[in-house]
Backbone as JSON, one array per atom type, in Angstrom:
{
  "sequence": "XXXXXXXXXXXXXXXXXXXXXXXXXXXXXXXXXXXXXXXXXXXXXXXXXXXXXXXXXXXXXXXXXXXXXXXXXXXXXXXXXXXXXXXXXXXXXXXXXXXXXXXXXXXXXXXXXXXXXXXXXXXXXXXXXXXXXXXXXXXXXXXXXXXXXXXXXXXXXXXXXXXXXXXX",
  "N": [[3.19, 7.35, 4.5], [2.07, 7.36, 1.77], [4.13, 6.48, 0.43], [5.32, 4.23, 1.26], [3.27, 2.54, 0.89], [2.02, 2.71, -1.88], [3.69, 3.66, -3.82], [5.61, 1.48, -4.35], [3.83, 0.01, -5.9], [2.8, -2.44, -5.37], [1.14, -4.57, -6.55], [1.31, -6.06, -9.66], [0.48, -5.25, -11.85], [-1.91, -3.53, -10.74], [-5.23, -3.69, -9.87], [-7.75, -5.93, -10.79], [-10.86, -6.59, -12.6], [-14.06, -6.92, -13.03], [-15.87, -5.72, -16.17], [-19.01, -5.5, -17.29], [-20.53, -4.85, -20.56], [-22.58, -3.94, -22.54], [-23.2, -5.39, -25.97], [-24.7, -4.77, -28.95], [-26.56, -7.6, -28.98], [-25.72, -8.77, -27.69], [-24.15, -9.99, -24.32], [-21.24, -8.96, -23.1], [-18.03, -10.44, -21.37], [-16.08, -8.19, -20.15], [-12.44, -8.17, -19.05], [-10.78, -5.49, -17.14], [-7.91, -4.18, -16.53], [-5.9, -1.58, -15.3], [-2.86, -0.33, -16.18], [-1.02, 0.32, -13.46], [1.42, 0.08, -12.92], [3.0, 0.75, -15.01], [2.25, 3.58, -14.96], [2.81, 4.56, -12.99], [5.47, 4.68, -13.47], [5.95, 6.65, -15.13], [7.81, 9.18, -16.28], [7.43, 11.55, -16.64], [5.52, 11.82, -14.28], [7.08, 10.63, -12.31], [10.31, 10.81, -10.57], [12.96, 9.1, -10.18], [11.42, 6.45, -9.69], [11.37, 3.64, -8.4], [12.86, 4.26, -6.14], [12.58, 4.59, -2.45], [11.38, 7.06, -1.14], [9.87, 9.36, 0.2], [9.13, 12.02, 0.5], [8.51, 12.77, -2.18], [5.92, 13.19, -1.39], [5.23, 15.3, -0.41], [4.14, 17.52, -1.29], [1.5, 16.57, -1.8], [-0.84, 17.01, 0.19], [-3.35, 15.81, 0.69], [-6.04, 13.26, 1.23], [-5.81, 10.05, -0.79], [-8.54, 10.1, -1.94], [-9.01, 11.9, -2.77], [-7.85, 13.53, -4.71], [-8.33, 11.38, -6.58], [-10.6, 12.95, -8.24], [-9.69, 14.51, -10.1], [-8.95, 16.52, -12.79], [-7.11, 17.02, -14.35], [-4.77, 14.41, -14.92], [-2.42, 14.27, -14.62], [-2.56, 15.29, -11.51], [-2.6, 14.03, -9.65], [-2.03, 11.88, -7.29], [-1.42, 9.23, -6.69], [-2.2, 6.38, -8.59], [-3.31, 3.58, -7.44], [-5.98, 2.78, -6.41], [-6.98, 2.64, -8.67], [-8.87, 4.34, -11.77], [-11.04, 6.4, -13.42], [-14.24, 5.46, -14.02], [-13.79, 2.73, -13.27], [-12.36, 3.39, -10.31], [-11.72, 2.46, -7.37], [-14.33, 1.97, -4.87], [-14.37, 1.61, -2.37], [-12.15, 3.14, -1.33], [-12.2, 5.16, 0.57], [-12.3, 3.91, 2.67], [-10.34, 1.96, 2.71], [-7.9, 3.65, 2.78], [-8.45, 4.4, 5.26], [-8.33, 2.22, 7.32], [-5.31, 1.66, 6.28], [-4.19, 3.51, 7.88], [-4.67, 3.19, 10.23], [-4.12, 0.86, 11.09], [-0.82, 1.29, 10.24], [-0.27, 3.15, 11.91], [-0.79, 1.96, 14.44], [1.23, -0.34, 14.64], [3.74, 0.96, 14.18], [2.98, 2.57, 16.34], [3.5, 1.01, 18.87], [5.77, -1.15, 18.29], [9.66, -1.02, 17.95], [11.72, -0.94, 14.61], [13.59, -1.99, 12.29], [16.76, -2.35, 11.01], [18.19, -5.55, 10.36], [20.99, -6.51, 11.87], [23.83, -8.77, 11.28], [26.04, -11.27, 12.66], [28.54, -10.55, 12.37], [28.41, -7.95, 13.19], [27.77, -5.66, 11.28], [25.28, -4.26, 9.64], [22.7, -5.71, 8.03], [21.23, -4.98, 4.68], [18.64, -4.61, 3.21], [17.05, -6.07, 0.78], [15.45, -4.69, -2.2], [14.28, -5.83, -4.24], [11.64, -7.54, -5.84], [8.93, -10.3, -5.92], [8.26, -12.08, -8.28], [4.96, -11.65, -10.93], [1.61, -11.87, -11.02], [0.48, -10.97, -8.64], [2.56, -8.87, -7.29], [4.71, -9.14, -4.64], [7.23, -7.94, -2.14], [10.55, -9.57, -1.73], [11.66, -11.95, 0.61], [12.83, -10.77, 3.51], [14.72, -9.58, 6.59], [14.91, -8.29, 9.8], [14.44, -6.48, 12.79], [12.03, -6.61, 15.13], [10.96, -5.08, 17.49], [9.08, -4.69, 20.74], [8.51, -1.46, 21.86], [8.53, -0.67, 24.3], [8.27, -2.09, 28.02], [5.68, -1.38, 28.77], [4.01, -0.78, 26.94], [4.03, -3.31, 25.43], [3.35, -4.77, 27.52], [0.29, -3.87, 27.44], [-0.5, -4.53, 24.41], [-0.56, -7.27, 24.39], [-2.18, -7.49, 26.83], [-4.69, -6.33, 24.99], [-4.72, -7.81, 22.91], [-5.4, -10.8, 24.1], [-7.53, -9.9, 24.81], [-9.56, -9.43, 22.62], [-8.61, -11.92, 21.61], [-10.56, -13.19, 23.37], [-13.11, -11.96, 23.25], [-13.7, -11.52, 20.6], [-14.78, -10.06, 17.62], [-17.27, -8.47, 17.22], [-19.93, -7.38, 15.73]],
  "CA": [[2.36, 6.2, 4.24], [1.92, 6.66, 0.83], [5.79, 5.91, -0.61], [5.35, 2.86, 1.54], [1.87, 1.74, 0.66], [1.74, 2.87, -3.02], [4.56, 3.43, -4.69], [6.01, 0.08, -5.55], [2.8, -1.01, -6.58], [2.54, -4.12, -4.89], [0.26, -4.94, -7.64], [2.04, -5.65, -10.55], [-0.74, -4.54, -12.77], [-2.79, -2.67, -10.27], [-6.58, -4.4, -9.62], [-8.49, -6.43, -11.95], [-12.02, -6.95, -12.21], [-15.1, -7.75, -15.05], [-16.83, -4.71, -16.42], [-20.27, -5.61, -18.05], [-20.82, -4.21, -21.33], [-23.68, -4.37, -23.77], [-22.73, -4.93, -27.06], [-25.87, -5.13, -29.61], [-28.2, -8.32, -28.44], [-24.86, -9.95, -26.51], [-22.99, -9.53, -22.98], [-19.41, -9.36, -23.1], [-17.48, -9.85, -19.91], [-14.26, -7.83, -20.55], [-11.57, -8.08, -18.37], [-10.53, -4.65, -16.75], [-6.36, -4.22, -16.0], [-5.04, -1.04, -15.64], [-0.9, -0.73, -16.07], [-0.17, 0.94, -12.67], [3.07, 0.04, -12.8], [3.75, 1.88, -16.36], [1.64, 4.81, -14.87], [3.57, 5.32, -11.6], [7.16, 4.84, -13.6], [5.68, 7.71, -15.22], [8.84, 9.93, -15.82], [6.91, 13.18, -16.14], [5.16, 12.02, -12.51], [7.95, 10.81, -10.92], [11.39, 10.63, -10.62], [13.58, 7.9, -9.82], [10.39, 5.94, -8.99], [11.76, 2.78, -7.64], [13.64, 4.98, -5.0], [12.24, 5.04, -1.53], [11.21, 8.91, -1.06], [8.22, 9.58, 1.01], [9.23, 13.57, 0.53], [7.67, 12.82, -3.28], [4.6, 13.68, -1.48], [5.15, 16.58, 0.8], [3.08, 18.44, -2.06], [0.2, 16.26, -1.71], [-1.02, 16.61, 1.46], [-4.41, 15.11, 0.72], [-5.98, 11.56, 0.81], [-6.09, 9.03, -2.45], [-9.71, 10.11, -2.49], [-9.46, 13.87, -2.81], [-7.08, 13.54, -5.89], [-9.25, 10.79, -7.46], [-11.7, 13.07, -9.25], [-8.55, 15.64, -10.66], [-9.21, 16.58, -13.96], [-5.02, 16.64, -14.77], [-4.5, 12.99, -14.51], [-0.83, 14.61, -13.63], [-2.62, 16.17, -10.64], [-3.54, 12.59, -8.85], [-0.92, 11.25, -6.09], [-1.17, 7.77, -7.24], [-3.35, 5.66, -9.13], [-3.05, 2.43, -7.01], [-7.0, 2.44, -6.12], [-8.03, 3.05, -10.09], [-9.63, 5.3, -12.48], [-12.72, 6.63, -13.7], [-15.32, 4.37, -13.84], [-13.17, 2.13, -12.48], [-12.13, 3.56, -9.26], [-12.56, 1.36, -6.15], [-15.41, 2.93, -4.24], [-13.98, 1.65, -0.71], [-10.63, 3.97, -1.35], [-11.95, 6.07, 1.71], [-12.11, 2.71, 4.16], [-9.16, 1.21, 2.45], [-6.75, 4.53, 3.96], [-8.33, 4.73, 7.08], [-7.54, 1.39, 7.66], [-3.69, 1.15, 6.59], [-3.35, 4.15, 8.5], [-4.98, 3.15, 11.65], [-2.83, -0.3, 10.85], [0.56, 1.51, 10.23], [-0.19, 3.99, 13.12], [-0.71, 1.07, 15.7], [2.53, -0.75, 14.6], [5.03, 2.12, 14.92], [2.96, 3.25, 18.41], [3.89, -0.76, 19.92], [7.52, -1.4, 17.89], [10.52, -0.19, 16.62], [11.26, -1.62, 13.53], [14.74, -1.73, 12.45], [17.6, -3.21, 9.73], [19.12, -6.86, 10.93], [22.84, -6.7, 12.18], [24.34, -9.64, 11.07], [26.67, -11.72, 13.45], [29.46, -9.63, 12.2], [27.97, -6.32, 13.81], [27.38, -4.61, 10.04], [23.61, -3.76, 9.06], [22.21, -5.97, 6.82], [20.49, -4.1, 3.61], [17.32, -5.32, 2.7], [17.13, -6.13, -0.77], [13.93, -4.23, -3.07], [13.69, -7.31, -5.09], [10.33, -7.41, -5.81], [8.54, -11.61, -6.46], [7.47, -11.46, -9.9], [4.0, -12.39, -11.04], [0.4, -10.98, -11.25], [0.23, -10.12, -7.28], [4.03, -8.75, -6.75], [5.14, -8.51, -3.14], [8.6, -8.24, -1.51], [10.83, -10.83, -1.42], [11.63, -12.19, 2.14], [14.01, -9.67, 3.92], [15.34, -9.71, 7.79], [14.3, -6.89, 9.89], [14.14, -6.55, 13.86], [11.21, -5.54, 15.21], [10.63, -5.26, 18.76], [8.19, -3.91, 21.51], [8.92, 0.06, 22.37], [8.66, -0.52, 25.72], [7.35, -3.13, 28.25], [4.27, -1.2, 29.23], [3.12, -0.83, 25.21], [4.24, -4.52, 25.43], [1.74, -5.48, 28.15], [-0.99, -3.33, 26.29], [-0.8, -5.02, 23.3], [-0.92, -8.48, 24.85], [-3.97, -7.62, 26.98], [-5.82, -6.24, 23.8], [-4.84, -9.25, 21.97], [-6.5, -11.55, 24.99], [-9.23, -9.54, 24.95], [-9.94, -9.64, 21.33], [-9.2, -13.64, 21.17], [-11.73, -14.02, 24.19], [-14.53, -11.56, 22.82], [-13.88, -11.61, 19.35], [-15.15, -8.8, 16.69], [-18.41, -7.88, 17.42], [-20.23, -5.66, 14.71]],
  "C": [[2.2, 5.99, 2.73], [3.26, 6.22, -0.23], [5.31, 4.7, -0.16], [4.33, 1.82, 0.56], [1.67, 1.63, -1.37], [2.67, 3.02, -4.43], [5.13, 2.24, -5.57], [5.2, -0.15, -5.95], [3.27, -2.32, -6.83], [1.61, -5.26, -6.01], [0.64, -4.97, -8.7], [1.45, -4.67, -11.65], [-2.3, -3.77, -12.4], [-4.64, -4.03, -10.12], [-6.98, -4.83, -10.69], [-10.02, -6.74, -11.35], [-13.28, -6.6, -13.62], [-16.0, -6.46, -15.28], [-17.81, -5.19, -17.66], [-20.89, -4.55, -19.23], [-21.94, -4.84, -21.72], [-23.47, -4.49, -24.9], [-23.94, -5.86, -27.9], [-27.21, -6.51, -28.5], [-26.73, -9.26, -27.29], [-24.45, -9.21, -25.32], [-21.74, -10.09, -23.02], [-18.76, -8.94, -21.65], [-16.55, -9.42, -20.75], [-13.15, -7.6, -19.43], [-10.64, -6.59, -18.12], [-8.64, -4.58, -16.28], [-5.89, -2.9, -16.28], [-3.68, -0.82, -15.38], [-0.81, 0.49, -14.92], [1.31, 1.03, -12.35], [3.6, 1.11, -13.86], [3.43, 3.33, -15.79], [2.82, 5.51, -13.97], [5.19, 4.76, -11.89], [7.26, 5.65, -14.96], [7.03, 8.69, -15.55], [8.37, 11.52, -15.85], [5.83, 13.38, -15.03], [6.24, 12.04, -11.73], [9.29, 10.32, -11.53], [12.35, 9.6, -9.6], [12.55, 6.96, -8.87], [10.7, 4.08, -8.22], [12.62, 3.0, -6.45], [12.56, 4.74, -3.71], [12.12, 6.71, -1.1], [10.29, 9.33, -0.58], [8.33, 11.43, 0.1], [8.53, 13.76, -0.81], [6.6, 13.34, -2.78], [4.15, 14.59, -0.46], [4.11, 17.58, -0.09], [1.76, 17.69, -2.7], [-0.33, 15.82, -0.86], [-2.3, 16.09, 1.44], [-4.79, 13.71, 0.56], [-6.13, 11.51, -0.57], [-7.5, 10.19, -3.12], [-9.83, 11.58, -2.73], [-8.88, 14.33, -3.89], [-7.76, 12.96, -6.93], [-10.4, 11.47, -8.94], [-10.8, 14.45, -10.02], [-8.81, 15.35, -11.93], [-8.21, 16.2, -14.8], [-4.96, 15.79, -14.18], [-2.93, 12.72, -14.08], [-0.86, 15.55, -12.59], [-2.71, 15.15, -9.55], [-1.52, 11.81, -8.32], [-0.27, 10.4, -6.57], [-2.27, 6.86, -7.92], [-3.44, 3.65, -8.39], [-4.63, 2.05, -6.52], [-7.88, 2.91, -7.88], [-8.02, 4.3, -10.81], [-10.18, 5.51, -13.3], [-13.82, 6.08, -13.5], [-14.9, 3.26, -12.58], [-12.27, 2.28, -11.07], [-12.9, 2.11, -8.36], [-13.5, 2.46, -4.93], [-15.05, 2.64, -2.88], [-12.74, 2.47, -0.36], [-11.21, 4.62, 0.16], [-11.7, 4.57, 2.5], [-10.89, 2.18, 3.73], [-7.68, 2.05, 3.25], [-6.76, 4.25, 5.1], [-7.78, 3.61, 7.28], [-5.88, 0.4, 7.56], [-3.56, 2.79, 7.44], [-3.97, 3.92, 9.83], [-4.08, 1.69, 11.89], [-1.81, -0.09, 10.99], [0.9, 2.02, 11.46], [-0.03, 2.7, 14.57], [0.64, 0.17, 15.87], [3.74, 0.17, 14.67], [4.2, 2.81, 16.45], [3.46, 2.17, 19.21], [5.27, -0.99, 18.99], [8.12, -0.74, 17.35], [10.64, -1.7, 16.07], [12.49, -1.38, 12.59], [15.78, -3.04, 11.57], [18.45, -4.19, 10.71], [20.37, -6.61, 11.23], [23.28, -7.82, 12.1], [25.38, -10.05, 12.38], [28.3, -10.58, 13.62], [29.3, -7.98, 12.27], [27.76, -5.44, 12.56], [25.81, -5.13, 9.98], [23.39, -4.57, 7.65], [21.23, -5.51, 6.05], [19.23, -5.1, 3.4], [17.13, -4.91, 1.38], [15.16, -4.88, -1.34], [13.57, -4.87, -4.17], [11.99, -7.0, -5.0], [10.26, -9.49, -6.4], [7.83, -11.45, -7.75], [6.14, -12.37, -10.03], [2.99, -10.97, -10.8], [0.17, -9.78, -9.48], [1.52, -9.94, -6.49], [4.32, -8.57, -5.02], [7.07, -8.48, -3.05], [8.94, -8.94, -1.19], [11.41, -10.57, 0.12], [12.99, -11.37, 2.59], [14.13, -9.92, 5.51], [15.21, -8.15, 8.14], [14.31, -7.02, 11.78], [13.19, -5.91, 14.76], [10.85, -6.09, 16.81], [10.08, -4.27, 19.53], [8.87, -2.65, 21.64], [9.44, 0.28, 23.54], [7.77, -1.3, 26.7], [5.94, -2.63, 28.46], [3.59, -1.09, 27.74], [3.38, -2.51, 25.47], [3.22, -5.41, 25.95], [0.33, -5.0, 27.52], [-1.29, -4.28, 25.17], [-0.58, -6.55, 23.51], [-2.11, -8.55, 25.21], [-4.88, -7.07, 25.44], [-5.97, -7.52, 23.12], [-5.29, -10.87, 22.53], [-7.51, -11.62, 25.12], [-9.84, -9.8, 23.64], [-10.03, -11.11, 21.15], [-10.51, -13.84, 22.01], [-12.9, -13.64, 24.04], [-14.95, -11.71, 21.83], [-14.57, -9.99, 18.84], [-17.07, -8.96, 16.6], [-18.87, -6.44, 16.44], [-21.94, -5.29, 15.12]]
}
């Protein structure tokens, strides 16, 4: 989860947001940006960091948030939720929920590289869209149910959910 989720830094420049100083009798907003991208292409963190490599993090078996307060700022996973001050304080709800997200989409589909008409595997580019909030450009991918009974599952949930709605 976290090559997927954190590595590219989807973010070209990681989070922004206004930190309130005092300076003598004035308030200065100042605009907060730190370079996650420069951080996590890092060459004494990581190596060949635009690679796909989950195995980068077989030696950090802990969440975001358990690295966060590491004294060696070359002891910390990834910096894609901040740091110091500036941490994001929802980092624990922000995991649970891509991994209760990722977990529910690989338990209901596989998920699998396009075959073109001409029976070869089409590659999916790692283009990235350039700009302040980077994502992946549009790629081809086949993703289909596991099996019909996950199939019917995840229809009725998604009946039940339009007809009850989210109840807190």
């Amino acid at each position: 989860m976290k090559g997927t989720s954190f590595l590219k830094d989807r973010l070209q420049f990681s989070t922004g947001g206004k930190h309130e100083e005092q300076c003598y009798a004035y308030s200065l907003s100042i605009p907060y940006l730190m370079q996650a991208r420069a951080i996590h292409r890092d060459p004494r963190i990581w190596n060949n960091p635009d690679d796909f490599d989950p195995s980068r993090y077989l030696n950090k078996p802990l969440a975001a948030a358990d690295y966060i307060n590491a004294s060696d700022p070359y002891e910390r996973d990834h910096f894609t939720y901040g740091a110091g001050r500036r941490v994001c304080p929802g980092v624990h709800v922000a995991e649970r929920s891509l991994y209760i997200n990722i977990s529910r989409v690989l338990w209901g589909f596989n998920i699998s590289k396009k075959v073109g008409p001409d029976g070869k595997v089409i590659e999916p580019t790692q283009a990235m869209v350039r700009g302040f909030m980077s994502v992946p450009e549009m790629f081809e991918c086949d993703i289909k149910p596991r099996s019909e009974g996950r199939a019917q599952i995840m229809k009725e949930e998604f009946e039940k959910a339009e007809r009850e709605g989210i109840k807190y």
